[in-house]
N, C-alpha and C positions, 0 to 999 in steps of 0.2 A: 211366497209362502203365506201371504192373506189372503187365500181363495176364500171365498162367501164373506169374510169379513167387511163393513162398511169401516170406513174413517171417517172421524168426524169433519165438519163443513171449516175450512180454512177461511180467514176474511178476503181471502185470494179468491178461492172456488169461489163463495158468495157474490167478488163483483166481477168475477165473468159472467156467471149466470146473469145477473140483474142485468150487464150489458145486451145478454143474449137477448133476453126479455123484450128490454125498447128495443131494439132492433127489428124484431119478430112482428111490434104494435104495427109498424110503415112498413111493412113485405108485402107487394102485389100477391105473390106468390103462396103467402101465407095459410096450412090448411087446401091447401088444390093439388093434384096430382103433379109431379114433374114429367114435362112433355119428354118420350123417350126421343133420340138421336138416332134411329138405323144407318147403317154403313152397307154398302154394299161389296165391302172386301173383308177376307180373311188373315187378322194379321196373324203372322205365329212364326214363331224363332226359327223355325226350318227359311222361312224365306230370308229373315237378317243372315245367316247362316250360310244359304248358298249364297246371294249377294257378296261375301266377302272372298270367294272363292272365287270369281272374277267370272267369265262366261262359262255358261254351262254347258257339258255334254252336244247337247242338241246342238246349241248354239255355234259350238266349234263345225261339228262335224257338217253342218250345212254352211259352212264357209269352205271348208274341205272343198265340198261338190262343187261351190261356186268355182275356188278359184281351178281345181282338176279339170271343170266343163271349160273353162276361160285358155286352158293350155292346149286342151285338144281341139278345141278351135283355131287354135292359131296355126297350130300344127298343121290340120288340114288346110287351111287356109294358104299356106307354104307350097304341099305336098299339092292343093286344086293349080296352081300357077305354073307350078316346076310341069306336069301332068299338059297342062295347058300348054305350054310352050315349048313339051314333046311334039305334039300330035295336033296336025293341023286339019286332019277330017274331024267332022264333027263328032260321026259314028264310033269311029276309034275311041278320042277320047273319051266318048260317052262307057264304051264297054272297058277303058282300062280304071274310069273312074268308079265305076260300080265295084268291079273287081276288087279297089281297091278299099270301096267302103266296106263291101265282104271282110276283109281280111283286116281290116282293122279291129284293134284291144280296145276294151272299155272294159276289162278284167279291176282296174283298178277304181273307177269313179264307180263303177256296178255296185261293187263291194260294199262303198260307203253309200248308198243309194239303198241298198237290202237293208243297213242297219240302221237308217233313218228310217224306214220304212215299220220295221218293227220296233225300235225304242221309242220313238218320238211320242206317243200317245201317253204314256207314262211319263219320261223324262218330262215333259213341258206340261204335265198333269190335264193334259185338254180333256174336257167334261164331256158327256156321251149325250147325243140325239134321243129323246126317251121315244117320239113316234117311229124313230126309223132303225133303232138298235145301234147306232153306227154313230162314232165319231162327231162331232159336229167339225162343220167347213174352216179352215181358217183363210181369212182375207176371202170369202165366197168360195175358196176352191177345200178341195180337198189335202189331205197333209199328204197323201203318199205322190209317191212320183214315181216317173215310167222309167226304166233302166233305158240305157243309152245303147243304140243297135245298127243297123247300116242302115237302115229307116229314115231314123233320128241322121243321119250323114247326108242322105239325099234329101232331105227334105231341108236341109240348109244351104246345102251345096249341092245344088241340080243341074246333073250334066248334061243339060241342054239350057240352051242359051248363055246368059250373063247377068248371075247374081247382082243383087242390090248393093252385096258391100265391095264389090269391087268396083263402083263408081264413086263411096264416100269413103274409102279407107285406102291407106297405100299398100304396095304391092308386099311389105316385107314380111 
């Protein structure tokens, strides 16, 4: 309710002042600009905010594809042996193994691979390339990733010869 009004000087107010005073005499600092501080991050309560929500969107869902890619490996991994120790021409199981990369589902890790594909640039806020329009890399590559196809099956599991991981992994 004292707006514009001064109060008089207290013997209090006085010997803070007068301390401020000596103080101010011995200041390196005294009269000189204050060196500013830059930061090179953005703090703002959106991030304390997601922080307490535990992992984020993205973060789940590319754990999704991991461990979904990790199942359908092992799968085939099963299904290359069981295959294998049908058919003891090599040609055979070369064409029952194609067959069967044909006809294999990735309907389910696909899924979560479109929608990493389109949220992730938002969701994890990644900032844009100004000379090239696009995305900037993360870890040097790119964020999207390539849907999983019979391709992606033969090129892990090649039905000619014998794979690398079935000389360091067991057969199960």
């Amino acid at each position: 309710m004292r707006q514009g009004v001064t109060r008089p000087e207290t013997p209090r107010d006085r010997a803070e002042r007068e301390a401020l005073e000596t103080d101010l005499l011995d200041s390196p600092v005294a009269g000189k600009p204050i060196r500013r501080r830059l930061r090179n991050f953005r703090p703002g309560a959106d991030a304390a905010l997601r922080a307490l929500g535990g992992p984020l969107a993205w973060m789940r869902r590319l754990r999704a594809i991991e461990v979904t890619i990790d199942d359908h490996e092992a799968r085939l991994r099963r299904q290359w042996h069981e295959l294998r120790a049908q058919h003891s021409d090599d040609a055979e199981f070369a064409r029952a193994w194609r067959q069967l990369a044909e006809s294999w589902s990735f309907r389910d890790v696909n899924r979560l691979i479109e929608g990493h594909n389109h949220y992730f640039p938002a969701e994890a806020r990644l900032p844009m390339n100004p000379r090239t329009g696009d995305f900037v890399h993360v870890n040097g590559r790119p964020y999207t990733r390539r849907p999983l196809d019979a391709q992606w099956i033969l090129e892990r599991f090649p039905p000619e010869g014998e794979p690398e991981w079935t000389h360091s992994q067991d057969n199960s």
